[in-house]
N, C-alpha and C positions, 0 to 999 in steps of 0.2 A: 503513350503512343509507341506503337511497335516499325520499329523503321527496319522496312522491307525493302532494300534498294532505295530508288528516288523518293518514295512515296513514304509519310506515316502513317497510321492507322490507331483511334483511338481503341482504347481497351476500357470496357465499362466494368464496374466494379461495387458490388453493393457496401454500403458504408454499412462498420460492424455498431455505429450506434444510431441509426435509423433505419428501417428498413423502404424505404418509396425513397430515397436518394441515395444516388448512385455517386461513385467518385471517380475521375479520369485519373489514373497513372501515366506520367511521362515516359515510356519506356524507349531508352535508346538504345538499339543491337538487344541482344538475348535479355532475358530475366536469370535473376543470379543463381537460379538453378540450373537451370541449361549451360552457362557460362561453365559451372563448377563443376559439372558432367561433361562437358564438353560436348552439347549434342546440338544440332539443330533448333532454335525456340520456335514452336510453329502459332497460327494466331488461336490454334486451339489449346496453349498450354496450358494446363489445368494449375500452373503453380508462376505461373508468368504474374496476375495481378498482387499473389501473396507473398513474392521475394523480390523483388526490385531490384536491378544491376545498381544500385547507386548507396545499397545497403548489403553485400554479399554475407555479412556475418552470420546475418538473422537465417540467410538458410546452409550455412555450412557449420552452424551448432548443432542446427533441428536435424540435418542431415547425421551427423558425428550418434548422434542420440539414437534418432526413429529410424534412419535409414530414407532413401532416396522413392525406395518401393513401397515403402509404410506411409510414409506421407502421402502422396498418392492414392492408397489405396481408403485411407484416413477419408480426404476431402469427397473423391468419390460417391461415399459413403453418405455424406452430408448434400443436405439442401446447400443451396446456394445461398442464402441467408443466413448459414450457421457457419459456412466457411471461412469467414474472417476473423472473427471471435474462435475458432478451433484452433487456427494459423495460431492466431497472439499467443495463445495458452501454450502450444504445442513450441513455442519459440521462448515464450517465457519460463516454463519446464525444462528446456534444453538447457537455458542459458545457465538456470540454478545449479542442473548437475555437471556441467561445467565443472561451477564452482567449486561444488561441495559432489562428489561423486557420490558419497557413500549416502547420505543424508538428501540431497539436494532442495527441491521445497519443502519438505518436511525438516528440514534443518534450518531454513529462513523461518518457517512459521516458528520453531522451538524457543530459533531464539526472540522474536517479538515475542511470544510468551513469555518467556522468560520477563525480559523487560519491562513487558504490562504487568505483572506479578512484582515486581521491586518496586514500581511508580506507585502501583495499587496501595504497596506494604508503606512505602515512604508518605503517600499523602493521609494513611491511617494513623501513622506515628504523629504526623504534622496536626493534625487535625486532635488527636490527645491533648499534644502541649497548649495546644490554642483552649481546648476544655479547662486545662489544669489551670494554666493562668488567667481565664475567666471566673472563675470560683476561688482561687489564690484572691484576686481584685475583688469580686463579691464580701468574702468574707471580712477584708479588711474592710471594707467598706461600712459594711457590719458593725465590726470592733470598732471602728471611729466613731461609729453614729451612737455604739452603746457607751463608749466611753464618755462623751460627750455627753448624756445626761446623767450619766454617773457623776461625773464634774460638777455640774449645775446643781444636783441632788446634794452633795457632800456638805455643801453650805446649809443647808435647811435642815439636812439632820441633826446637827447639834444646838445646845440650846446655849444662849452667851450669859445666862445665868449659872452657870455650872463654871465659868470662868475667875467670876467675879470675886 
């Protein structure tokens, strides 16, 4: 709700994972874009449903990164259906080069690869020894079972005439 004086005013907003339902934002005073520009929020904000005063981060990273006029011109750009899922990305990209400036998502993916690449390499090691000591156990298995009538055999080959 955009509270304009006495009165609010719902703001409808398409959900980025359905398209035929819509979501209501509570919004009290500006959207944290306008807050953090300090300008007017009017109920035509084009960035009012995608920044929410109750979350200011989410657009003073995407700001730091794309810039106030880029964004903008970004959504513009976009169906109204794609503008939710752009916001996420374009907030979740900000947020990485934050982090990691140099690299930013492409440094978060490196290093899950990486990671996927060790777990990969560790469950193929794992998976060997589980090979080796199933054939380690076969084999014994083997020796037993041949020993065993080797055993039973020993007695029959000789003859108790030859003892005698």
């Amino acid at each position: 709700m955009e509270n304009t004086g006495d009165t609010t005013k719902p703001i409808a907003v398409s959900n980025a994972t359905s398209s035929s339902s819509s979501v209501v934002y509570p919004l009290q005073g500006p959207c944290a874009a306008c807050k953090f520009l300090r300008r007017r929020c009017s109920e035509s904000c084009i960035l009012a449903p995608y920044f929410p005063p109750t979350d200011p981060m989410r657009f003073i990273n995407a700001h730091k990164v794309y810039g106030a006029s880029n964004i903008v011109k970004f959504l513009q750009e976009l169906p109204e259906s794609k503008r939710a899922d752009a916001v996420s990305s374009m907030v979740y990209e900000a947020n990485a080069r934050i982090r990691d400036p140099v690299y930013g998502c492409a440094g978060a993916i490196s290093h899950l690869q990486k990671q996927l690449n060790d777990v990969q390499a560790e469950l193929a090691m794992a998976q060997a020894e589980i090979f080796i000591m199933q054939s380690q156990k076969q084999q014994q298995q083997q020796n037993y079972n041949g020993s065993f009538w080797d055993d039973r055999n020993l007695g029959l080959d000789f003859e108790p005439t030859q003892w005698e």
